[in-house]
C-alpha positions in Angstrom: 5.3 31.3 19.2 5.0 34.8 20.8 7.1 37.3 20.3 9.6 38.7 23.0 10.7 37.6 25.9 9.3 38.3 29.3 7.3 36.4 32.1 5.2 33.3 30.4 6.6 34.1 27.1 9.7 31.6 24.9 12.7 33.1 24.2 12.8 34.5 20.5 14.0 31.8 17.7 16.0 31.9 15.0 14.3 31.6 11.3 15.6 27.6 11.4 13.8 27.3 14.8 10.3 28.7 13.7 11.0 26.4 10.3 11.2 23.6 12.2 8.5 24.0 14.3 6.1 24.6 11.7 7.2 21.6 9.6 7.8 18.9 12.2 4.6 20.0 14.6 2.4 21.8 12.6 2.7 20.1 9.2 3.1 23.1 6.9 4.6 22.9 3.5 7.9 23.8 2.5 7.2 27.0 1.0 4.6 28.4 3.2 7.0 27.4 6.2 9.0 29.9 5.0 6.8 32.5 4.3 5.1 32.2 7.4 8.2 32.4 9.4 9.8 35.9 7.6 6.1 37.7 8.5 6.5 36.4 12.0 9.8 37.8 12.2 8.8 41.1 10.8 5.5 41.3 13.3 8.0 40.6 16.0 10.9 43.2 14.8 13.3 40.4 13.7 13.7 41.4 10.1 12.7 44.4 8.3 11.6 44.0 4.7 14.2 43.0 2.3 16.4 41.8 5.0 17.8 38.0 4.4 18.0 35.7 7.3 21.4 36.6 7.3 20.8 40.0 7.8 22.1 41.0 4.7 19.7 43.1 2.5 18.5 42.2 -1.1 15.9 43.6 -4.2 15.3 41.9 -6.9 13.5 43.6 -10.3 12.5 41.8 -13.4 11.2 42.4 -16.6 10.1 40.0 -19.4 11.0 41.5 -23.0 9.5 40.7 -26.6 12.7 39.1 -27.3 13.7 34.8 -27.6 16.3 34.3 -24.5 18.8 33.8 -26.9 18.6 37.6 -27.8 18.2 38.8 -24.8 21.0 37.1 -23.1 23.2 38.3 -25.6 22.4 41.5 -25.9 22.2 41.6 -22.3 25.9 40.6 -21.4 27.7 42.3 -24.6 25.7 45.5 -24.5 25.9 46.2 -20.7 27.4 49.5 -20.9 24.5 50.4 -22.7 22.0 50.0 -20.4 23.6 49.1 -16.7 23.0 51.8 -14.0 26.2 53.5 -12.6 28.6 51.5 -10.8 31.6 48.7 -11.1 31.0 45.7 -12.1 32.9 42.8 -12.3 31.9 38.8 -14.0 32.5 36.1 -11.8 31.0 33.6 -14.1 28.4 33.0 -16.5 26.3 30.5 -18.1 24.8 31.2 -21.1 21.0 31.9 -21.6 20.7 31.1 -17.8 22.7 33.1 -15.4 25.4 36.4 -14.7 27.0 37.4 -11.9 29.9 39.1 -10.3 30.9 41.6 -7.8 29.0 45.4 -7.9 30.0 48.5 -7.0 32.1 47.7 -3.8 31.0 45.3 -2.0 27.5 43.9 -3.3 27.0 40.6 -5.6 24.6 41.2 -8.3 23.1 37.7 -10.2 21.3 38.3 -13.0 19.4 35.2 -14.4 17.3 34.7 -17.7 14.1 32.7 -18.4 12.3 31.7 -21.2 9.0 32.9 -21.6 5.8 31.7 -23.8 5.4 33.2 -27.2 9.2 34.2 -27.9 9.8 36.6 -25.1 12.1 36.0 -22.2 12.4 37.3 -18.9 15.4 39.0 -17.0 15.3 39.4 -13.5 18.2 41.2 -11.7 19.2 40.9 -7.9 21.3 42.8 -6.0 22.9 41.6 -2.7 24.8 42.3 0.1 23.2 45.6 0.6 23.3 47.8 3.9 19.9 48.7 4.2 16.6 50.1 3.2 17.6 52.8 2.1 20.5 50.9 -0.5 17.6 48.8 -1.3 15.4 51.2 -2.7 18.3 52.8 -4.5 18.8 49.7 -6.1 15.3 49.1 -7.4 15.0 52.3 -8.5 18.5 52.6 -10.7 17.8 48.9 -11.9 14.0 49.3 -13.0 15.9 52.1 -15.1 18.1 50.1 -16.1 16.1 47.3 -18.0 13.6 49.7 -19.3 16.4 50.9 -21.0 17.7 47.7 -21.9 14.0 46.6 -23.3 14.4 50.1 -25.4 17.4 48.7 -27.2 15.7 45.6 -28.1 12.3 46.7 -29.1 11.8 47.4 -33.0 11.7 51.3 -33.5 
């Protein structure tokens, strides 16, 4: 695979393409298949960092807090104005101790999903999608990192 086009070069593939290729001829595992094939688009100026297949960009933070899931989860989704960054946000469903999600601000999806961690604490880890750019990405990360040191603020003993 080379990137470009041009005399003795392939035409460009799609992320599915390179996928295949490295799967069916080249015997690489699932997971590697795909990381492999996201840096060769970037080498080749297919995809900038946080940039989906799809085009669409994405961030995700995460924090993992002192606190059982149960806690956190409920603190979490009944305290939100509390600790979420600026913007409109609107549930679109939930399942408890697992997942949130909904619409945010005006036109990205935010999923915010919960895991249990050793020793009583639990992990959040927030991702925003549907974002313009670069530039909305690192907006993101920054307001949300904010965000859940804040939230890990309300749930740590004083």
């Amino acid at each position: 695979m080379v990137c470009g086009t041009g005399q003795g070069r392939r035409p460009r593939l799609d992320h599915r393409a390179i996928v295949a290729i490295l799967g069916h001829k080249m015997d690489v595992g699932p997971w590697w298949r795909q990381m492999i094939a996201v840096s060769y688009e970037r080498a080749c100026g297919l995809r900038a960092a946080n940039q989906k297949c799809d085009g669409e960009f994405s961030v995700a933070v995460s924090k993992v807090i002192d606190v059982p899931l149960a806690k956190l989860f409920a603190a979490a989704t009944a305290r939100q104005t509390e600790w979420f960054p600026r913007g409109a946000f609107k549930e679109t469903s939930r399942t408890r101790e697992k997942y949130w999600r909904g619409t945010w601000k005006k036109d990205a999806r935010l999923e915010i999903n919960f895991y249990a961690e050793p020793g009583s604490k639990a992990q959040i880890v927030v991702q925003s999608n549907k974002l313009n750019d670069n530039d909305a990405v690192e907006a993101e990360r920054a307001a949300w990192k904010k965000a859940l040191a804040k939230l890990n603020s309300l749930l740590s003993p004083v």
